[in-house]
C-alpha positions as CSV (number, residue, x, y, z in Angstrom):
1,X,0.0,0.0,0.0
2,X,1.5,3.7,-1.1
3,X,2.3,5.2,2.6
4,X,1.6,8.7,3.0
5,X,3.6,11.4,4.3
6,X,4.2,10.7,7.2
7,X,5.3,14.4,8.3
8,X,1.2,15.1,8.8
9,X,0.5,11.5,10.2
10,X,0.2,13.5,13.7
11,X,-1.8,16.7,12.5
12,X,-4.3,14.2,11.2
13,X,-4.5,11.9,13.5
14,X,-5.3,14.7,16.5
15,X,-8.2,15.4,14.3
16,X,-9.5,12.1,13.0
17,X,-11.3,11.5,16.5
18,X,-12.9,14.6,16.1
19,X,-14.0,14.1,12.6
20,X,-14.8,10.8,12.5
21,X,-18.8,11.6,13.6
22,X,-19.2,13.8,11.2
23,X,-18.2,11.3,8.0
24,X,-20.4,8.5,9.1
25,X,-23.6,10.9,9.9
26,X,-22.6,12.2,6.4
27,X,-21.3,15.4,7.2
28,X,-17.5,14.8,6.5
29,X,-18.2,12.2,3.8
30,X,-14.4,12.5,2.9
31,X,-12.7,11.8,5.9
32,X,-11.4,8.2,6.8
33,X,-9.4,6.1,9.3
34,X,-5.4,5.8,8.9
35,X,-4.8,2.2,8.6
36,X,-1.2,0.7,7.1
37,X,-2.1,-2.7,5.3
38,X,0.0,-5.8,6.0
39,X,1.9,-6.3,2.7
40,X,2.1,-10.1,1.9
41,X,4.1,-11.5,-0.9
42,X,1.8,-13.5,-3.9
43,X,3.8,-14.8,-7.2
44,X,1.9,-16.8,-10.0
45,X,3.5,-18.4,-12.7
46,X,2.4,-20.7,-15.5
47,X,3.6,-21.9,-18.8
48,X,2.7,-23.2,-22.3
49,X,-0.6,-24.3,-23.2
50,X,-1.4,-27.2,-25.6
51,X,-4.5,-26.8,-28.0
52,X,-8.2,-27.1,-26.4
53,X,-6.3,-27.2,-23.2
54,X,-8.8,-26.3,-20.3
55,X,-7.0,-23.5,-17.8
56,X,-4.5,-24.4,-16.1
57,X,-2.5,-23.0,-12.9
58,X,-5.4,-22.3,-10.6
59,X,-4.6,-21.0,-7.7
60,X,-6.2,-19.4,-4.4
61,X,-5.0,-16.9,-2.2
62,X,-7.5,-17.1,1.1
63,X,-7.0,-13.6,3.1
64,X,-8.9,-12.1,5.9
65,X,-8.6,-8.1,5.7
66,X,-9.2,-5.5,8.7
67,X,-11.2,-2.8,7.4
68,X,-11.2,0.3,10.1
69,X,-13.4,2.5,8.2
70,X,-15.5,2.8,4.9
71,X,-15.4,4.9,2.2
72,X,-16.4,6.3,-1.5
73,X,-14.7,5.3,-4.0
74,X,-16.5,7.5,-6.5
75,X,-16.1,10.7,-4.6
76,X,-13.4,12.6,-6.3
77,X,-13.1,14.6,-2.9
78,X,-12.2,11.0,-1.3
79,X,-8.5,11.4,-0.5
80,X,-7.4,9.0,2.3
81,X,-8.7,6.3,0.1
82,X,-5.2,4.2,0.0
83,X,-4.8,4.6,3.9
84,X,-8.1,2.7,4.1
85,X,-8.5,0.2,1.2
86,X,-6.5,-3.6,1.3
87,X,-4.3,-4.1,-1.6
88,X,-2.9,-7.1,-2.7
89,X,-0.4,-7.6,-5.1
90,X,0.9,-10.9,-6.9
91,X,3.5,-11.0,-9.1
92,X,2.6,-12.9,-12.4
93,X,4.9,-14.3,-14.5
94,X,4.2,-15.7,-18.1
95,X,6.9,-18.5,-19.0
96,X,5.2,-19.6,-22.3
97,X,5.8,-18.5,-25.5
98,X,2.5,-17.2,-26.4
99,X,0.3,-14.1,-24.8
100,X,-2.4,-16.0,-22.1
101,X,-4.9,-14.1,-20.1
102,X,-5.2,-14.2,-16.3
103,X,-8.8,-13.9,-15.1
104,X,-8.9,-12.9,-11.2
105,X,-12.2,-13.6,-9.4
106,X,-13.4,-13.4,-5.8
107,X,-14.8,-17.4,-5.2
108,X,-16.0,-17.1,-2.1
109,X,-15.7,-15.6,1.7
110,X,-13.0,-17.3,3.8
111,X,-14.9,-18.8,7.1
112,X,-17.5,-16.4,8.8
113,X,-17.3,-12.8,9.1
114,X,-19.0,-10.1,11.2
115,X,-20.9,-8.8,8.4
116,X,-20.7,-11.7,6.1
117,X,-18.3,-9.2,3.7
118,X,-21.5,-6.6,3.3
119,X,-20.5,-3.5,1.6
120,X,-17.2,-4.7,-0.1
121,X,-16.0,-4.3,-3.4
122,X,-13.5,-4.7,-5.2
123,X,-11.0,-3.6,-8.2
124,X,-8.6,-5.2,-10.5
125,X,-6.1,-3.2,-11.6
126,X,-3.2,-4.4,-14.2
127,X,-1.1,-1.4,-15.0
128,X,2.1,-0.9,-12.3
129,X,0.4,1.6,-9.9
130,X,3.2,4.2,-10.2
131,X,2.6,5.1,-13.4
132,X,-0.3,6.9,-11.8
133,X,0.4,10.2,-10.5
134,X,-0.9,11.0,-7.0
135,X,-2.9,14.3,-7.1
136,X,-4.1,17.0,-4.7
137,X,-7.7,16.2,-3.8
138,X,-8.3,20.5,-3.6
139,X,-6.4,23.6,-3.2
140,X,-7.5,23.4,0.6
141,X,-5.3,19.9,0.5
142,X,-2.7,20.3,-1.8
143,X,0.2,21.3,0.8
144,X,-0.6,18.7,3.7
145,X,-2.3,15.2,1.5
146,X,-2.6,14.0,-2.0
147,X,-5.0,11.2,-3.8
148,X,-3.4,8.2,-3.8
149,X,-2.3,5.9,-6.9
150,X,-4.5,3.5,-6.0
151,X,-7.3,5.8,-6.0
152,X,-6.1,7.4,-9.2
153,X,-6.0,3.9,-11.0
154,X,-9.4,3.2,-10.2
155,X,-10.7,6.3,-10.8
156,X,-8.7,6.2,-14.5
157,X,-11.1,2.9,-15.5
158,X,-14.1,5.0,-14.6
159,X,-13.4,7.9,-16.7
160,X,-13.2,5.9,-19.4
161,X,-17.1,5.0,-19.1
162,X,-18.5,8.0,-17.1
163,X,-17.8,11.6,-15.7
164,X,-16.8,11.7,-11.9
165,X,-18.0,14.2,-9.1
166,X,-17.0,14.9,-5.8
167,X,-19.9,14.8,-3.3
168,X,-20.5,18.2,-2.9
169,X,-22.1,18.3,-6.5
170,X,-25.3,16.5,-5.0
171,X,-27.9,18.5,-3.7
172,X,-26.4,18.8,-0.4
173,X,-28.5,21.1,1.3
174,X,-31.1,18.0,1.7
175,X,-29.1,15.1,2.9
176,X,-31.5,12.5,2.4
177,X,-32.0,13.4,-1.2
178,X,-28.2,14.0,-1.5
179,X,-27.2,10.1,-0.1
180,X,-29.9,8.7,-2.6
181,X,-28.6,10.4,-5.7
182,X,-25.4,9.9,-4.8
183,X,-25.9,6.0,-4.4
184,X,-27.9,5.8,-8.1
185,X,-24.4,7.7,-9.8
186,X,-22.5,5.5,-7.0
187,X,-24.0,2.1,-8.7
188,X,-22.6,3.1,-12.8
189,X,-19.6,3.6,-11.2
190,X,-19.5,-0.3,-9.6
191,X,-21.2,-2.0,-12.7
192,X,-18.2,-0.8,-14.7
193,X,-15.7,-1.9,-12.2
194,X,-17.3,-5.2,-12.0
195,X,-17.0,-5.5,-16.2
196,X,-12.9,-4.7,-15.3
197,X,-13.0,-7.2,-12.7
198,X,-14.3,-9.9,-14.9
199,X,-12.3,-9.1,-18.1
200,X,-9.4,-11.4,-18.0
201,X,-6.0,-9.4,-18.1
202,X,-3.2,-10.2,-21.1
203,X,-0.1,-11.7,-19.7
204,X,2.3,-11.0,-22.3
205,X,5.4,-12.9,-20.4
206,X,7.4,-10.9,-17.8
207,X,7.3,-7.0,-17.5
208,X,9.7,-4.4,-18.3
209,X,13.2,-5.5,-18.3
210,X,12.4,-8.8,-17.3
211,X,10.9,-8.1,-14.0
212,X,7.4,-9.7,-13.2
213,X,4.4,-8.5,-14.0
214,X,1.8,-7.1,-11.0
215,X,-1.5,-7.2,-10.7
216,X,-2.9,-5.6,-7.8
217,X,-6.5,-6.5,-5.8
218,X,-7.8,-3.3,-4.2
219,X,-10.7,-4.0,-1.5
220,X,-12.8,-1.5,0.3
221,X,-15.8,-0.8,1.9
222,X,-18.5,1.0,0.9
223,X,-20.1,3.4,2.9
224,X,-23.2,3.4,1.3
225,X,-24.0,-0.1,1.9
226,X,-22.9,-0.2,5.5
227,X,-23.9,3.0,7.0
228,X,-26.8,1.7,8.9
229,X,-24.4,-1.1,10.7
230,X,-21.7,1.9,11.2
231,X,-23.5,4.3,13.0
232,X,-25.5,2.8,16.2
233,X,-22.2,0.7,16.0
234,X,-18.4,1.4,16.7
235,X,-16.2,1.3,13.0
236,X,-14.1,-0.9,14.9
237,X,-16.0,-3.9,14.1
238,X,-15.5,-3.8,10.4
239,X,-12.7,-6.1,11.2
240,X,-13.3,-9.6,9.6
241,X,-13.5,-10.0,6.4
242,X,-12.7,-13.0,4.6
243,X,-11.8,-13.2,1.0
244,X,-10.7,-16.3,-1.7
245,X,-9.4,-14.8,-4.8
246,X,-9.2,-17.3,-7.5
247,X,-6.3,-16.8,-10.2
248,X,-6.7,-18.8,-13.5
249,X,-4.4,-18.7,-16.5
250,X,-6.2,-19.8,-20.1
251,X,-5.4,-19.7,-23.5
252,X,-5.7,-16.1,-24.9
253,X,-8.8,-16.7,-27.7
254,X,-9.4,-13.2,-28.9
255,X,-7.0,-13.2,-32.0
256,X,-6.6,-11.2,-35.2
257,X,-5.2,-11.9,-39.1
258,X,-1.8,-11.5,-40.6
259,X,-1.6,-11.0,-43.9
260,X,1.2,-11.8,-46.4
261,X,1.4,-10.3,-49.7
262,X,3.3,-11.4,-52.6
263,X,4.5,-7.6,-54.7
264,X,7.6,-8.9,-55.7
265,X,6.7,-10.0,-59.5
266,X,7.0,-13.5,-59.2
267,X,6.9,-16.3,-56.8
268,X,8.1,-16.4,-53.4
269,X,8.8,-18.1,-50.1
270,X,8.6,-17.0,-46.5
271,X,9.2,-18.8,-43.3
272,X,6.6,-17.7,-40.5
273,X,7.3,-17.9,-36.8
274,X,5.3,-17.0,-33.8
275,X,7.6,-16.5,-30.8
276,X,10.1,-19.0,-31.1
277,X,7.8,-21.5,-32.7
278,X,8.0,-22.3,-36.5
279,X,4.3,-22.3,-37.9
280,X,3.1,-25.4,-38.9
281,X,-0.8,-24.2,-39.2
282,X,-3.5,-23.5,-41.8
283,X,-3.6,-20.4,-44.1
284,X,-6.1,-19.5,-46.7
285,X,-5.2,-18.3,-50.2
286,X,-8.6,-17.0,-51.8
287,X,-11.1,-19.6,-50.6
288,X,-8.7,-22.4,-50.2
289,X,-6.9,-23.3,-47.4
290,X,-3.3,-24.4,-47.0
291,X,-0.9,-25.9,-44.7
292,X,2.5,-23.9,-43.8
293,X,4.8,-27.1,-43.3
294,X,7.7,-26.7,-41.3
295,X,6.6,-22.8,-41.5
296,X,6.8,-22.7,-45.4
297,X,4.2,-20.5,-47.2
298,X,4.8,-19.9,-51.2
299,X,3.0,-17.3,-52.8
300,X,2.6,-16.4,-56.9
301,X,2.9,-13.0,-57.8
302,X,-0.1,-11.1,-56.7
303,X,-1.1,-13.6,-54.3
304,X,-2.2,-13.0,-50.5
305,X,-2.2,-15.6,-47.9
306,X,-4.0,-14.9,-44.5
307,X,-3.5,-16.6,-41.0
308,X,-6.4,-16.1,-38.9
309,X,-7.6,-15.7,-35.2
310,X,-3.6,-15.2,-33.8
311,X,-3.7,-14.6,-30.4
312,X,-3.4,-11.0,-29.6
313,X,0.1,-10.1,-28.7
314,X,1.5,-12.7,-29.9
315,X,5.2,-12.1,-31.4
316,X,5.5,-12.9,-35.3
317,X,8.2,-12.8,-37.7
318,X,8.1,-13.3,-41.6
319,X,11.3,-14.0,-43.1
320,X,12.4,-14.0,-47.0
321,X,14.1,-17.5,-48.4
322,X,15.3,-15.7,-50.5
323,X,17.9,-12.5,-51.3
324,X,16.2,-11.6,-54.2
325,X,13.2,-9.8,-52.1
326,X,12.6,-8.5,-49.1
327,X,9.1,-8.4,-46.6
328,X,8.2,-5.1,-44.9
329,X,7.4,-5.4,-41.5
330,X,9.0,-8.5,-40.8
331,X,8.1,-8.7,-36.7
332,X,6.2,-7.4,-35.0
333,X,3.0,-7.9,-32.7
334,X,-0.3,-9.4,-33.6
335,X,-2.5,-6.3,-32.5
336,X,-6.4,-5.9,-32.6
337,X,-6.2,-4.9,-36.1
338,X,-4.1,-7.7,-36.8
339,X,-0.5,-7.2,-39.3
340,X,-0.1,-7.0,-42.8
341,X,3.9,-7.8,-44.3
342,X,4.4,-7.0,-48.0
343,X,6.6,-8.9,-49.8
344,X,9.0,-6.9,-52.5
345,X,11.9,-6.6,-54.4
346,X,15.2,-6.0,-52.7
């Protein structure tokens, strides 16, 4: 979890007693419990898959998280967010030779709870949290606390979908009405974090220079679903909460064409590759399909040959046999839009 400064830790804490009232009767909805998470160390790893193989490398990290206080994840005024969410991060590592996709899903609670896990949510997020800036929640916070990344990653995938407010743009002068309209924008704002959740994530091997890849499971609590246990209640009791997360590694099936065509004048050869794997598949010419044997694909002049449904990310290079032409991007990555390599005169 990204620690704060700690030069205001004891500034805010002489004031979090006296504020703490006022967030859960709704009249400091910003304002939330320092907490500093436990970091615990997760690594996943898996390797090649073999065709119509079912996933493969399950695995289950079972975790009970201490929750001191609840918050709003959709409230751009929220700014202690990190000092009160759970984040856990696993290291993933791809040792295959084609892109898979990790899909991360909470199975299950973990034992019994105090609240049997009301009001908590959830976030995948699969970028390295640092390349998220930490911003100033207001001009009234900028010099003593700043957003968190944590808070700035998540509220990145919502902008992508929707405009965010802080809660001060409800109509706040009748609280009731305020808490109501606030919870109808508050429930967009989950349905497209649940889609994120459920989208498995492309593992394209390791990271950056070879390090491992994170992915990073933010929980918190939601103040709008627990409000009425917090506040004839102490906070302290949103203590137990028992999570499974589920990590499963499957083939990546969303794929895309390359396309190889023949400009040179007369016929030609290419060898195909995808990672360090020669091609031995299917390719159509027209509306006939061939097979590229030991990689081989020969095309007449004119001619284009197509290899569909590549896995997405997936490395490919198309080498000449021969001097006498050349192909034009010759590797590269197999993209949404797939790859087209022209074949010419050298």
């Amino acid at each position: 979890m990204k620690k704060k400064v700690r030069g205001i830790s004891l500034v805010m804490s002489a004031v979090m007693m006296a504020v703490s009232i006022g967030y859960f009767a709704l009249l400091a909805p910003t304002t939330a419990w320092f907490y500093q998470d436990e970091e615990k160390a997760h690594q996943f790893t898996f390797g090649d898959f073999d065709v119509n193989q079912t996933p493969q490398s399950a695995n289950i990290i079972a975790e009970r998280l201490i929750f001191p206080a609840a918050t709003r994840f959709a409230d751009t005024d929220e700014i202690l967010f990190d000092e009160v969410a759970h984040v856990i991060e696993v290291d993933v590592e791809n040792r295959g030779d084609l892109p898979a996709k990790l899909s991360v899903s909470v199975a299950g609670a973990v034992g019994s709870t105090s609240y049997g896990n009301a009001g908590l949510k959830w976030c995948v997020i699969n970028k390295t949290v640092s390349s998220f800036s930490q911003e100033p929640s207001s001009v009234e916070h900028t010099s003593q606390i700043s957003k968190g990344v944590y808070k700035s990653a998540i509220e990145n995938i919502l902008t992508s979908e929707m405009t965010l407010h802080k809660y001060g743009d409800f109509n706040t002068s009748d609280i009731s009405a305020a808490e109501s309209e606030y919870e109808s924008y508050n429930a967009g704002a989950k349905t497209i974090l649940n889609q994120n959740n459920g989208a498995p994530i492309l593992i394209p091997g390791k990271g950056a220079g070879g390090s491992l890849k994170k992915v990073y499971i933010v929980f918190w609590i939601e103040y709008g679903e627990v409000s009425e246990l917090l506040l004839p209640e102490s906070v302290t009791k949103l203590d137990d909460y028992g999570v499974s997360i589920q990590l499963t590694a499957a083939p990546n099936i969303e794929g895309a064409d390359l396309t190889i065509t023949n400009n040179f004048g007369a016929s030609a050869t290419v060898l195909v590759s995808f990672g360090n794997t020669t091609y031995s598949g299917g390719y159509t010419i027209g509306g006939s399909t061939f097979i590229a044997d030991g990689g081989s694909i020969t095309l007449a002049a004119g001619q284009s040959a197509t290899i569909h449904d590549i896995a997405l990310g997936t490395f490919y290079t198309v080498a000449p046999s021969s001097g006498s032409y050349k192909c034009s991007d010759a590797h590269g990555t197999i993209t949404s839009s797939g790859a087209a390599v022209e074949i010419s005169a050298t």
